[in-house]
PDB file of N, H, CA, C and O in Angstrom:
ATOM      1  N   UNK A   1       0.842  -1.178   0.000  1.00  0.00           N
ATOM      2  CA  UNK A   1       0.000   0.000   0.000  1.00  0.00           C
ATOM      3  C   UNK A   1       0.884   1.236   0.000  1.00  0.00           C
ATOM      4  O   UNK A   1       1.800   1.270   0.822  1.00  0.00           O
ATOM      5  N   UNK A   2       0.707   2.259  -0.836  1.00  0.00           N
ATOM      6  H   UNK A   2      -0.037   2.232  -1.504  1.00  0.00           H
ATOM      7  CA  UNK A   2       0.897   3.587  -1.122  1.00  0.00           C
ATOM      8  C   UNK A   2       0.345   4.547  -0.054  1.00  0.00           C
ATOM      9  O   UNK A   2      -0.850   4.690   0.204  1.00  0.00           O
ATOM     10  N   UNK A   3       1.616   5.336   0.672  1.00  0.00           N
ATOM     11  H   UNK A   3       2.587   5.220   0.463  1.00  0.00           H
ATOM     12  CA  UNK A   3       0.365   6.229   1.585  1.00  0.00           C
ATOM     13  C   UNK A   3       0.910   7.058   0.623  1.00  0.00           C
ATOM     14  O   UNK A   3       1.952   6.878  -0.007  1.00  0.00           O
ATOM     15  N   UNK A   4      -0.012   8.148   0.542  1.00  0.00           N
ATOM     16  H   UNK A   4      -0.858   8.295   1.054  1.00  0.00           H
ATOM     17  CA  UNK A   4      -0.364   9.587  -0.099  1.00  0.00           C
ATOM     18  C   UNK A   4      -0.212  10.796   1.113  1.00  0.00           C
ATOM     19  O   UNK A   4      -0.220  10.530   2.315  1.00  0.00           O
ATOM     20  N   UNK A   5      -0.085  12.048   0.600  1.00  0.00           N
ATOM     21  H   UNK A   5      -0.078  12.263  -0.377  1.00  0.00           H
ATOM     22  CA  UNK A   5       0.460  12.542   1.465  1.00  0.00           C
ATOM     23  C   UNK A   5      -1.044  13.174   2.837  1.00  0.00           C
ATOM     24  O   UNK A   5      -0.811  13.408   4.023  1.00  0.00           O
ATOM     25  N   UNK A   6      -2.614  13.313   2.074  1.00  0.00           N
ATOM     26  H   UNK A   6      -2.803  13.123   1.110  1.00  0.00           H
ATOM     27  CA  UNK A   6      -3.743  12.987   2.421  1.00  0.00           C
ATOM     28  C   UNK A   6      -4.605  12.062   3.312  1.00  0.00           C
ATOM     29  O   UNK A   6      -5.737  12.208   3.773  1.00  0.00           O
ATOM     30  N   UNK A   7      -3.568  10.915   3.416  1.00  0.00           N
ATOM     31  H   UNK A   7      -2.648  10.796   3.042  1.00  0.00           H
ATOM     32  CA  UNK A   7      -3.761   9.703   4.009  1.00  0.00           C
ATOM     33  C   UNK A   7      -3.334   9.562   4.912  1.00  0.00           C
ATOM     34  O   UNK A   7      -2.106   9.640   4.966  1.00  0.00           O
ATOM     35  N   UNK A   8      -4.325   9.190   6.495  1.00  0.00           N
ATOM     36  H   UNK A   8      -5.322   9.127   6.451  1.00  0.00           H
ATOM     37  CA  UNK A   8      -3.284   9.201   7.616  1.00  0.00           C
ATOM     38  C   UNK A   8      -4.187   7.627   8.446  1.00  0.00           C
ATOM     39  O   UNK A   8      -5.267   7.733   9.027  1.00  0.00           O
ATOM     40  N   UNK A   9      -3.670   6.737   8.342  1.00  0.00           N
ATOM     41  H   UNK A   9      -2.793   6.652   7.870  1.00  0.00           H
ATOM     42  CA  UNK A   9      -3.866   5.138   8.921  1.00  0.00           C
ATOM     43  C   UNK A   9      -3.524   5.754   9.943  1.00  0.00           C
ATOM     44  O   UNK A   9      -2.593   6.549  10.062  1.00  0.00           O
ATOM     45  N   UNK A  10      -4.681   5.212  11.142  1.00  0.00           N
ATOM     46  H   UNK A  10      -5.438   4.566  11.046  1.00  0.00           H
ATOM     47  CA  UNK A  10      -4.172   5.245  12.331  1.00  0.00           C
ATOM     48  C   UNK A  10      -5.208   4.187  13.120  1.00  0.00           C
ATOM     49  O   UNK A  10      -6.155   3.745  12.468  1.00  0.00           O
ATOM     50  N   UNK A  11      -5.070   3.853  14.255  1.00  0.00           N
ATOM     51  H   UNK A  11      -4.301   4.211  14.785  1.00  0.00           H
ATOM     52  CA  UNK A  11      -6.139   2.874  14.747  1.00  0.00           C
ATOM     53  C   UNK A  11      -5.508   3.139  16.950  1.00  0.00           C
ATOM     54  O   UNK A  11      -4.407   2.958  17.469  1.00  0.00           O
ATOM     55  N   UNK A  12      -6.301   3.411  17.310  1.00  0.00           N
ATOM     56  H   UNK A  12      -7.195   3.558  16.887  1.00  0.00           H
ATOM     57  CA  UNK A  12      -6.536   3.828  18.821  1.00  0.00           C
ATOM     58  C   UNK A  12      -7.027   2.971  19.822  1.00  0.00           C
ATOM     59  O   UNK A  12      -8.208   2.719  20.064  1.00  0.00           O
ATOM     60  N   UNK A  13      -6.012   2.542  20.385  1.00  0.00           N
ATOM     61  H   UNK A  13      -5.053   2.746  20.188  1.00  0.00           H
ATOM     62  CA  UNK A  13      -6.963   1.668  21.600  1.00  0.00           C
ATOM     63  C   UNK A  13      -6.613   2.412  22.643  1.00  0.00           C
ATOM     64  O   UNK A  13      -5.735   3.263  22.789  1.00  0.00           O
ATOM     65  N   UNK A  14      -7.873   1.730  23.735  1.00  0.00           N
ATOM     66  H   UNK A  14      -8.586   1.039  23.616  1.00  0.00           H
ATOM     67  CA  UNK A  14      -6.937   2.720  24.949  1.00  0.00           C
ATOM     68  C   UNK A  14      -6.948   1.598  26.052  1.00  0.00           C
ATOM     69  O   UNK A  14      -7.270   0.475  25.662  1.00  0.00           O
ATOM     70  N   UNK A  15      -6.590   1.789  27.578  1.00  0.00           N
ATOM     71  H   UNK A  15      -6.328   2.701  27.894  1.00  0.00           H
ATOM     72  CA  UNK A  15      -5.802   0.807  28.329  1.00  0.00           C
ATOM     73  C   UNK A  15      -6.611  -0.379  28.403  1.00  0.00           C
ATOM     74  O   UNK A  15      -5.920  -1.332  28.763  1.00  0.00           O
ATOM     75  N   UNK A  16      -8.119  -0.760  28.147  1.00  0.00           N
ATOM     76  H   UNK A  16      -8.680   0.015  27.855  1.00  0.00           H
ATOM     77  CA  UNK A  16      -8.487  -1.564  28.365  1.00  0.00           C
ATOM     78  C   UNK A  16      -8.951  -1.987  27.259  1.00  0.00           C
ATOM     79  O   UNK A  16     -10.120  -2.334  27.090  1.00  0.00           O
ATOM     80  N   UNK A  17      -7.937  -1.994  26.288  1.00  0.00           N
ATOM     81  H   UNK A  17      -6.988  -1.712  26.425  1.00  0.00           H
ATOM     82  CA  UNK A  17      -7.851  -2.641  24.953  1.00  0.00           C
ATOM     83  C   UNK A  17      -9.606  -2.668  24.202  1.00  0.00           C
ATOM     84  O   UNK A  17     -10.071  -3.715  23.752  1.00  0.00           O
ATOM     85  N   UNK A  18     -10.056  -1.902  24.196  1.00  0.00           N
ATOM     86  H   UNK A  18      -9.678  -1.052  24.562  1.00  0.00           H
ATOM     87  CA  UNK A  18     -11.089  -0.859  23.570  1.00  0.00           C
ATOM     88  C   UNK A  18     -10.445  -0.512  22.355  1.00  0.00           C
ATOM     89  O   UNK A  18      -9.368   0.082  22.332  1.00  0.00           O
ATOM     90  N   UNK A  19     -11.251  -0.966  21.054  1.00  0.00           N
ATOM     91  H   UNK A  19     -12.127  -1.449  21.073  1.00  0.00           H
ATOM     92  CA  UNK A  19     -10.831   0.185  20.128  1.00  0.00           C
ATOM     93  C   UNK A  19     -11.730   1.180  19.690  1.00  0.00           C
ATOM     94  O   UNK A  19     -12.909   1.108  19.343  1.00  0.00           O
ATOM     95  N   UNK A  20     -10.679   2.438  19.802  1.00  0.00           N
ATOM     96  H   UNK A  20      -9.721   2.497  20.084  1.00  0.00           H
ATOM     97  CA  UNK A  20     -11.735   3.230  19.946  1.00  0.00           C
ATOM     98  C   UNK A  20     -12.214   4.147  18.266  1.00  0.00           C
ATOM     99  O   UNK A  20     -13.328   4.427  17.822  1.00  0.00           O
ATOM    100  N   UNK A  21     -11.164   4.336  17.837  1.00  0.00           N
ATOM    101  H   UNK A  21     -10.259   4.109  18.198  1.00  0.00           H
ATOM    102  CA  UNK A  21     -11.384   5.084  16.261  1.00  0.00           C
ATOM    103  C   UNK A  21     -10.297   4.663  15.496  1.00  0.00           C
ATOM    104  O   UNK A  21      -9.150   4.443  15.885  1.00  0.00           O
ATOM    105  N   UNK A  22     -10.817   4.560  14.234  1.00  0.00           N
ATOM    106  H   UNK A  22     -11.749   4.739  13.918  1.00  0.00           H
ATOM    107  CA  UNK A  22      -9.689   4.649  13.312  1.00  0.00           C
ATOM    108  C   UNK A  22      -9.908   5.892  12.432  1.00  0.00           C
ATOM    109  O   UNK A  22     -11.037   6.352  12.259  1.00  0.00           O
ATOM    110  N   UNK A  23      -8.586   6.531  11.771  1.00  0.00           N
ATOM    111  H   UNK A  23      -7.669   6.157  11.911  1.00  0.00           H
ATOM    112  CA  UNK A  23      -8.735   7.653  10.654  1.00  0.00           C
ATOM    113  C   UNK A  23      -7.868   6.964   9.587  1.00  0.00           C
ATOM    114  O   UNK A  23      -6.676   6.663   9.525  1.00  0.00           O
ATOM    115  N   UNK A  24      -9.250   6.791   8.523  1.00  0.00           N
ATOM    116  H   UNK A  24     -10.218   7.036   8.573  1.00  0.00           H
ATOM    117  CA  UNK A  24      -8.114   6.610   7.310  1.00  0.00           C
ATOM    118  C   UNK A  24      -8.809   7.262   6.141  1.00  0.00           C
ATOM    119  O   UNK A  24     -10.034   7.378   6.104  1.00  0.00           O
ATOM    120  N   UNK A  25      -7.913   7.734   5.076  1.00  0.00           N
ATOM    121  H   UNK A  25      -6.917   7.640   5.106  1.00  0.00           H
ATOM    122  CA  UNK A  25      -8.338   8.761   3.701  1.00  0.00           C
ATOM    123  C   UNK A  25      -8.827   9.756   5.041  1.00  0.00           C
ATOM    124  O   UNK A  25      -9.883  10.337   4.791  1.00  0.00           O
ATOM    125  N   UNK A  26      -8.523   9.919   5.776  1.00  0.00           N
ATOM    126  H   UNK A  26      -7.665   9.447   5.980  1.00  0.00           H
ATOM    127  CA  UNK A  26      -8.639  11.358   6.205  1.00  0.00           C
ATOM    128  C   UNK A  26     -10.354  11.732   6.691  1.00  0.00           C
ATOM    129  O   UNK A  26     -10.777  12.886   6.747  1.00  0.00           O
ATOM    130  N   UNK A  27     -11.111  10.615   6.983  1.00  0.00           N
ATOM    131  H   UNK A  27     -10.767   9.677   6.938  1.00  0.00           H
ATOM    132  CA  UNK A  27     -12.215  10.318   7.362  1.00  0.00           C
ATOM    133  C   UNK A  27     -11.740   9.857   8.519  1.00  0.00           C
ATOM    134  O   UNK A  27     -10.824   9.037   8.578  1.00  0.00           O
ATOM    135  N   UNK A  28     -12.549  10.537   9.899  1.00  0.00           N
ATOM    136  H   UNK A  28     -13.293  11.203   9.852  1.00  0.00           H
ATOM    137  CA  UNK A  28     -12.641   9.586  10.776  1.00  0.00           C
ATOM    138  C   UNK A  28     -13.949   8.541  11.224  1.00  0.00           C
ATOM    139  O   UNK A  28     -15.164   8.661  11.062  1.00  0.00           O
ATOM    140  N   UNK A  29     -13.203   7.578  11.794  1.00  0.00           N
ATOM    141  H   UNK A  29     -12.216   7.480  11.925  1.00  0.00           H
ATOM    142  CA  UNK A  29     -14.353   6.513  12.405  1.00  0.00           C
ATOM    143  C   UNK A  29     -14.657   5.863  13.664  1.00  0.00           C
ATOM    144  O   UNK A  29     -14.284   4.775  14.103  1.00  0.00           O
ATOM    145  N   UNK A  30     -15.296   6.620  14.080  1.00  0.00           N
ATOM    146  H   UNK A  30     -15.599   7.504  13.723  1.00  0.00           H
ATOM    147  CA  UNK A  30     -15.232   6.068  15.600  1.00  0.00           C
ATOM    148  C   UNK A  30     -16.151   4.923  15.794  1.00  0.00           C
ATOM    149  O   UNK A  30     -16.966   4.681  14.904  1.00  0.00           O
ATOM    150  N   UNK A  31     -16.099   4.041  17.089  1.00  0.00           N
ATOM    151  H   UNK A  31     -15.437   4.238  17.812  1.00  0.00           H
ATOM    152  CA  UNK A  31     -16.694   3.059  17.369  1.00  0.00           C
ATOM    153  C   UNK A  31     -17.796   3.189  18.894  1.00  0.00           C
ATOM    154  O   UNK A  31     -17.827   3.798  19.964  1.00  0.00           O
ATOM    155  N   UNK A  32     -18.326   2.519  18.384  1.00  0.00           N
ATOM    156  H   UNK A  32     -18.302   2.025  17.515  1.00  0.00           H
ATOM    157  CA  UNK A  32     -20.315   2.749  20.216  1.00  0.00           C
ATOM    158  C   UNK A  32     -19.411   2.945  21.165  1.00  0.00           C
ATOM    159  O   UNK A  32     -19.563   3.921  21.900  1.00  0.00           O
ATOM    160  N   UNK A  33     -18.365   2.134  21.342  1.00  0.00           N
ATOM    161  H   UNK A  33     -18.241   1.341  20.745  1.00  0.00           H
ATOM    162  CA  UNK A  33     -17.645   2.517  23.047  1.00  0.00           C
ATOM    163  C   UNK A  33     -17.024   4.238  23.166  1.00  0.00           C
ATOM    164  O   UNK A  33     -16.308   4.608  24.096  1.00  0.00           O
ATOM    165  N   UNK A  34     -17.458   5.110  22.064  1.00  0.00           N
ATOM    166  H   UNK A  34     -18.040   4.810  21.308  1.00  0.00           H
ATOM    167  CA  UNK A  34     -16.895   6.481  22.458  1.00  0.00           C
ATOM    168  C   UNK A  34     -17.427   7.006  22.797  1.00  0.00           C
ATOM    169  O   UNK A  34     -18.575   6.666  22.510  1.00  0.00           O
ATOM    170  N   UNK A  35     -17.356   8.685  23.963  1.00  0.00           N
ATOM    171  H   UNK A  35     -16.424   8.961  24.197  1.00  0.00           H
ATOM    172  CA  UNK A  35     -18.358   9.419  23.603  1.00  0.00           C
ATOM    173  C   UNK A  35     -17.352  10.552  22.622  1.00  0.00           C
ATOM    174  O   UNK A  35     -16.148  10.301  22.557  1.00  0.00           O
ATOM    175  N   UNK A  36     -17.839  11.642  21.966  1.00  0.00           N
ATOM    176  H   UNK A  36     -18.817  11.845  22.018  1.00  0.00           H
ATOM    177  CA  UNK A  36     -17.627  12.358  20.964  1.00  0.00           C
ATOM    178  C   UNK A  36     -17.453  13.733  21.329  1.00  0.00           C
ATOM    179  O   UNK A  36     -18.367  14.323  20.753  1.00  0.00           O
ATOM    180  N   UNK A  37     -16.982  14.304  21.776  1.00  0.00           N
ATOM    181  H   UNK A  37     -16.240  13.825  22.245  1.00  0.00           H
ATOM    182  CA  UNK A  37     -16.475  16.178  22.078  1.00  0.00           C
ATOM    183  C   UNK A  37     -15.556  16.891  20.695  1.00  0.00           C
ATOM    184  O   UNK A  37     -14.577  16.432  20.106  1.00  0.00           O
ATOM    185  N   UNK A  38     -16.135  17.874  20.525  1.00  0.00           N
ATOM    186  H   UNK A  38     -16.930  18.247  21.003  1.00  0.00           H
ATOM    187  CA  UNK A  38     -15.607  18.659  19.702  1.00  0.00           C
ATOM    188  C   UNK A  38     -15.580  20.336  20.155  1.00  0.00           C
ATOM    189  O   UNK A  38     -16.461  21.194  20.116  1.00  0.00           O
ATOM    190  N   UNK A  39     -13.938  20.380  20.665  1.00  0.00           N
ATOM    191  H   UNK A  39     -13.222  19.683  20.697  1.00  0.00           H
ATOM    192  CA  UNK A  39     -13.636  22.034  20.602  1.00  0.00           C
ATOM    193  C   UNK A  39     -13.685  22.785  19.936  1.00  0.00           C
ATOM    194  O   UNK A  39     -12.850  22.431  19.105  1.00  0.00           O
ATOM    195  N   UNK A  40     -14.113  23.762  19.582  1.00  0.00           N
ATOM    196  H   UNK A  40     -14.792  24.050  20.257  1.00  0.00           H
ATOM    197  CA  UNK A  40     -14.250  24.351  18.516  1.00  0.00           C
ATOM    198  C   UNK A  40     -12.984  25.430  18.793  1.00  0.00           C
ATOM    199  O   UNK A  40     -12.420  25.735  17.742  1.00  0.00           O
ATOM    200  N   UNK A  41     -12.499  25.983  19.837  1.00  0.00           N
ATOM    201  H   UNK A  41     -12.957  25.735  20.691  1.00  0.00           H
ATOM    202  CA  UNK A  41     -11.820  27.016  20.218  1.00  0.00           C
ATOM    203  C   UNK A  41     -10.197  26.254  19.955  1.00  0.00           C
ATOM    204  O   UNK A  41      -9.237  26.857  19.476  1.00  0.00           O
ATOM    205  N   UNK A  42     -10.193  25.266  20.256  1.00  0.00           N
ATOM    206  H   UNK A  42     -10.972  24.775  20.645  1.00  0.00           H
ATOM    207  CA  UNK A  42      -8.842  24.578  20.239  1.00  0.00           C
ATOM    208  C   UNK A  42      -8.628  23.910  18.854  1.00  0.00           C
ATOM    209  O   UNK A  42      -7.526  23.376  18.731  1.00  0.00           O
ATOM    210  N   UNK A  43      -9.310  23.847  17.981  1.00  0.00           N
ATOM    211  H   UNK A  43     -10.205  24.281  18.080  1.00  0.00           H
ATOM    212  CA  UNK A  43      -9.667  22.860  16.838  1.00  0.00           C
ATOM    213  C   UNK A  43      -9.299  21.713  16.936  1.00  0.00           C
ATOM    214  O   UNK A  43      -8.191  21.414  16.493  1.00  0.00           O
ATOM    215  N   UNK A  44     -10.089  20.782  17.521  1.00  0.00           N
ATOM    216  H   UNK A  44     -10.990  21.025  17.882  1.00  0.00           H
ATOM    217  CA  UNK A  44      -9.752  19.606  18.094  1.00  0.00           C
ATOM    218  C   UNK A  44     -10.717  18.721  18.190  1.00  0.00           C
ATOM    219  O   UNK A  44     -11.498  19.112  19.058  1.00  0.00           O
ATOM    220  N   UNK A  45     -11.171  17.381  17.575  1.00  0.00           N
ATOM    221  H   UNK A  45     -10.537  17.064  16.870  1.00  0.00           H
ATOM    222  CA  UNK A  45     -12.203  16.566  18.377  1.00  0.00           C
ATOM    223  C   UNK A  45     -11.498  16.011  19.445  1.00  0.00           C
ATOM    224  O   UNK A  45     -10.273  15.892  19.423  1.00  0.00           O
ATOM    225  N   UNK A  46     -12.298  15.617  20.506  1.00  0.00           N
ATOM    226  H   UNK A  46     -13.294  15.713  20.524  1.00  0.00           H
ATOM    227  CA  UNK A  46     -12.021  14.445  22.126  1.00  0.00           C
ATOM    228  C   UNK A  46     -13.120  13.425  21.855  1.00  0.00           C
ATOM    229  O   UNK A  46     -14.344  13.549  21.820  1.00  0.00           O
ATOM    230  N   UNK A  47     -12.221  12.256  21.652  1.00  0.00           N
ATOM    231  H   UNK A  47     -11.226  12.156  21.681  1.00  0.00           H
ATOM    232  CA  UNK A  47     -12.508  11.017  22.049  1.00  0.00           C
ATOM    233  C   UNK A  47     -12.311  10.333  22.840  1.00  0.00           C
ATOM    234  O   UNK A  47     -11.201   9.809  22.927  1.00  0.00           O
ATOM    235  N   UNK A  48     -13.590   9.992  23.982  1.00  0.00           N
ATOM    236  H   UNK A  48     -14.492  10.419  23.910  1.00  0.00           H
ATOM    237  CA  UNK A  48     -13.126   9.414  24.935  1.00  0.00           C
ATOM    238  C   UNK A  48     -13.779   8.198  25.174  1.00  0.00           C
ATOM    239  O   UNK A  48     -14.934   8.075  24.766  1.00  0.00           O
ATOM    240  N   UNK A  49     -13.081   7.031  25.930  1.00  0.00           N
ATOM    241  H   UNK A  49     -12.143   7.131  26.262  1.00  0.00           H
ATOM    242  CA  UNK A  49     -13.975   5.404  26.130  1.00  0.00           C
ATOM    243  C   UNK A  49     -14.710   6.078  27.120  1.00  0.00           C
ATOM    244  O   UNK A  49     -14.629   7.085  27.824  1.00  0.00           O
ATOM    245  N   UNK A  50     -15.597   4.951  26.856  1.00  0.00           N
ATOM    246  H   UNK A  50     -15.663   4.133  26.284  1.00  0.00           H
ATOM    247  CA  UNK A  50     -16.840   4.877  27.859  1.00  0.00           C
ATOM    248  C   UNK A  50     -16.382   4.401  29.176  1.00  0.00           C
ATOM    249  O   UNK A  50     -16.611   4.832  30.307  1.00  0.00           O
ATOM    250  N   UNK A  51     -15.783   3.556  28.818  1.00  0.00           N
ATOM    251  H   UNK A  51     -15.597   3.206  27.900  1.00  0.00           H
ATOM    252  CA  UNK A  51     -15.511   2.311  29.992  1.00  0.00           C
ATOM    253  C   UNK A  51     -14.337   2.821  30.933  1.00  0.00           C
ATOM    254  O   UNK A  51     -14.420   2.822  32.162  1.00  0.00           O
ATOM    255  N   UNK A  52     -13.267   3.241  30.232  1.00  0.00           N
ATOM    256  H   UNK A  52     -13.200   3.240  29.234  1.00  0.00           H
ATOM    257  CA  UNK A  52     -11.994   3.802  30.675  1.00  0.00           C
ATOM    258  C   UNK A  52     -11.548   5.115  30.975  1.00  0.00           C
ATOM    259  O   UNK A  52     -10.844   5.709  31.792  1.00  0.00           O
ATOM    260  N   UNK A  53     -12.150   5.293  30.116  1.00  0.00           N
ATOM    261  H   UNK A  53     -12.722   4.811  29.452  1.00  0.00           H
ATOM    262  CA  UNK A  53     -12.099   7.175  30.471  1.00  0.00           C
ATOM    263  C   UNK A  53     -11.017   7.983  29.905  1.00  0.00           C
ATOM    264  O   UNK A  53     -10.745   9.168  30.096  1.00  0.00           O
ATOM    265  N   UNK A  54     -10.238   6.755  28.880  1.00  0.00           N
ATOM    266  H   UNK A  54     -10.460   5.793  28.724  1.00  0.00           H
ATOM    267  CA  UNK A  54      -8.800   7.625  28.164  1.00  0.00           C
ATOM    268  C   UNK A  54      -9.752   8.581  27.174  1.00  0.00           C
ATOM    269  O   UNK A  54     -10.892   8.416  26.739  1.00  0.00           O
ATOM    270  N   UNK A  55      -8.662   9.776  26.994  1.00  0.00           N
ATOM    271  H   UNK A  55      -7.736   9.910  27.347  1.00  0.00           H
ATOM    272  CA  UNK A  55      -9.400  10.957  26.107  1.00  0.00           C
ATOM    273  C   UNK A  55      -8.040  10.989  25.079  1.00  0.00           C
ATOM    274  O   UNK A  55      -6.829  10.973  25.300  1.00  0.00           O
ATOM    275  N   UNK A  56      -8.857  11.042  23.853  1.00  0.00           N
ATOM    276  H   UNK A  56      -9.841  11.054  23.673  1.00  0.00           H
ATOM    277  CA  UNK A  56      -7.650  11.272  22.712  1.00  0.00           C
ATOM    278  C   UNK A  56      -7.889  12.648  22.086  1.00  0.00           C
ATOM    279  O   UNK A  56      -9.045  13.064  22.008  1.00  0.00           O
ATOM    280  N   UNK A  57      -6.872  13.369  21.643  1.00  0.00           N
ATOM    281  H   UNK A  57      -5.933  13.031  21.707  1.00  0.00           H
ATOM    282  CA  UNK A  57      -7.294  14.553  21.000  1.00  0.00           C
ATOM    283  C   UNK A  57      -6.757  14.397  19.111  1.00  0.00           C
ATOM    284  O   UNK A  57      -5.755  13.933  18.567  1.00  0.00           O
ATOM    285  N   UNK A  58      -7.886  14.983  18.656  1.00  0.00           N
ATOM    286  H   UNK A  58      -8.700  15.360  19.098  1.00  0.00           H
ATOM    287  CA  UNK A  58      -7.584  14.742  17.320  1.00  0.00           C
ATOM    288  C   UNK A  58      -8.001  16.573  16.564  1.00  0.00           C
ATOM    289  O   UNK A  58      -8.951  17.355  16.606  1.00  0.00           O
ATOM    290  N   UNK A  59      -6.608  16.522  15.931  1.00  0.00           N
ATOM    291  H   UNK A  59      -5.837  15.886  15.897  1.00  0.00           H
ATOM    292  CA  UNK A  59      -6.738  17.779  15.533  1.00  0.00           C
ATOM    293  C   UNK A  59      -7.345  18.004  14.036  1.00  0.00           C
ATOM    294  O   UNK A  59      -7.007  17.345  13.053  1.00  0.00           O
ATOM    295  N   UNK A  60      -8.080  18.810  14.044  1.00  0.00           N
ATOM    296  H   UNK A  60      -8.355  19.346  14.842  1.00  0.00           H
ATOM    297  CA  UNK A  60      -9.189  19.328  12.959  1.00  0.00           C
ATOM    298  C   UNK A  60      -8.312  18.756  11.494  1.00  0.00           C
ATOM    299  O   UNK A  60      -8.655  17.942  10.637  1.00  0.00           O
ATOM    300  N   UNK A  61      -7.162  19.504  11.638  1.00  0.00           N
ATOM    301  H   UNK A  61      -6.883  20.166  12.334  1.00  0.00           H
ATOM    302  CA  UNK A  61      -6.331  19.093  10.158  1.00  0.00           C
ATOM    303  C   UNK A  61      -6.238  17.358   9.706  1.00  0.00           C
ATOM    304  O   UNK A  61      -6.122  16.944   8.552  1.00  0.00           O
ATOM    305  N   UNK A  62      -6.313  16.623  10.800  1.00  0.00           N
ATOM    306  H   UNK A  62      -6.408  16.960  11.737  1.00  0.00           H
ATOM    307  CA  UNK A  62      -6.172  15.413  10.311  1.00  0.00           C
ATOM    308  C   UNK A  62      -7.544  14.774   9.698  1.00  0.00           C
ATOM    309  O   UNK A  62      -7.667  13.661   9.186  1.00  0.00           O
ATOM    310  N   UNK A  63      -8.549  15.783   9.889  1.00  0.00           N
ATOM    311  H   UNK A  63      -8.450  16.687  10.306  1.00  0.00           H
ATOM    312  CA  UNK A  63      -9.943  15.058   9.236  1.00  0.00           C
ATOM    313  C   UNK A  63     -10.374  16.183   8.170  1.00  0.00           C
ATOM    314  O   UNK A  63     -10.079  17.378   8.143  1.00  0.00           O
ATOM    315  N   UNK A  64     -11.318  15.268   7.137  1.00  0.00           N
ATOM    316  H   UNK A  64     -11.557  14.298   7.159  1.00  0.00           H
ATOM    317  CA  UNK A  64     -11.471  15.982   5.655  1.00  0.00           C
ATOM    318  C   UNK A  64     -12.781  16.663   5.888  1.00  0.00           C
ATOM    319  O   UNK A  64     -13.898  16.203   6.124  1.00  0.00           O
ATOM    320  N   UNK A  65     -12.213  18.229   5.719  1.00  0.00           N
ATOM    321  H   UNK A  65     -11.305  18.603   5.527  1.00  0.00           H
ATOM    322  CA  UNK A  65     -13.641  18.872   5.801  1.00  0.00           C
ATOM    323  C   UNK A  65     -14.662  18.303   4.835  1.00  0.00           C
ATOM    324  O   UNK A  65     -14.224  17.739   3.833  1.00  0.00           O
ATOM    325  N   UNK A  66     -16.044  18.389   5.028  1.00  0.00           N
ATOM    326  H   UNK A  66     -16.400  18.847   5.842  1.00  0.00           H
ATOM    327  CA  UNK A  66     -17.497  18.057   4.251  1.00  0.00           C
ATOM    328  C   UNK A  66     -17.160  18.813   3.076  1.00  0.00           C
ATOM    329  O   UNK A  66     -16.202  19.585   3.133  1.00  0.00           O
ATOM    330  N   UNK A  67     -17.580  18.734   2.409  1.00  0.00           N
ATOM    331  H   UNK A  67     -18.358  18.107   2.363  1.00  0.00           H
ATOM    332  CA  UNK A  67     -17.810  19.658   1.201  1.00  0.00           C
ATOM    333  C   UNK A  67     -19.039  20.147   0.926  1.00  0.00           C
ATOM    334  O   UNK A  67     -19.913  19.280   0.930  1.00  0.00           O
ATOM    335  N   UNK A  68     -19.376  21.178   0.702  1.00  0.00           N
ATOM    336  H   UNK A  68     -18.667  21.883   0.698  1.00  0.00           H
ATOM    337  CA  UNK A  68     -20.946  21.623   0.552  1.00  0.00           C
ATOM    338  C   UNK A  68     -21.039  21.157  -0.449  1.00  0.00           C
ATOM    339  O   UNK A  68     -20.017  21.055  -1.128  1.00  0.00           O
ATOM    340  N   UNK A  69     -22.151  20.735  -0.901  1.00  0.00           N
ATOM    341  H   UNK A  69     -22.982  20.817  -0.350  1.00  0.00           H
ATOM    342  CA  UNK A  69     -22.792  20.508  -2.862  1.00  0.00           C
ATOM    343  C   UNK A  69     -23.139  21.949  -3.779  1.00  0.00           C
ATOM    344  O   UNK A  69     -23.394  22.264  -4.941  1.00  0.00           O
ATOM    345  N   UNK A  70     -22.995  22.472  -2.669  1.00  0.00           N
ATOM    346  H   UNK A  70     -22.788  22.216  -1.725  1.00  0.00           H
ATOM    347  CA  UNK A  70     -23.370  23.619  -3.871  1.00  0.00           C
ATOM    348  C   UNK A  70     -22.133  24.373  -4.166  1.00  0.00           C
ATOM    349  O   UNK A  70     -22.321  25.510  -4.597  1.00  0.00           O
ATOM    350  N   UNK A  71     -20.549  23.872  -3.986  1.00  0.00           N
ATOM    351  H   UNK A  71     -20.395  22.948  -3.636  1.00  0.00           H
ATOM    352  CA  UNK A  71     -20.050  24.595  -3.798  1.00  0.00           C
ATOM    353  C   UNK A  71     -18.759  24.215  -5.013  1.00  0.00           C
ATOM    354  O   UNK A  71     -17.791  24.965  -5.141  1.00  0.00           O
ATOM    355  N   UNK A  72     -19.687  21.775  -5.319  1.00  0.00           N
ATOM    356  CA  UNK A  72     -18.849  21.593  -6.426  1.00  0.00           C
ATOM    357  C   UNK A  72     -18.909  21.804  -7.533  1.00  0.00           C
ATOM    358  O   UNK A  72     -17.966  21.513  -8.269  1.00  0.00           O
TER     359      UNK A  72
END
């Protein structure tokens, strides 16, 4: 596999071997055991387990903005 410079593989567990998101093509994907926070001031989503309570921070740049339709 070819990474591109767009492309960021990653896959997150946290201590109680939970997985919690993967980001790949620059989409993220989280899984039911998260809950979901998004800073807007810090540009950052927080992902955190349910179960465990680890918090990951994921910065805005690593995920692909939406694209409006009216805008292609």
């Amino acid at each position: 596999m070819k990474y591109k410079e767009d492309i960021f593989p990653g896959r997150t567990y946290c201590s109680c071997s939970n997985f919690l998101y993967s980001i790949y093509n620059r989409v993220l994907k989280p899984t039911p055991n998260t809950r979901i926070y998004i800073d807007y001031n810090q540009e950052k989503i927080i992902i955190e387990c349910k179960i465990c309570g680890k918090k990951e921070d994921i910065p805005f740049s690593r995920i692909k903005p939406k694209r409006n339709s009216c805008m292609d």
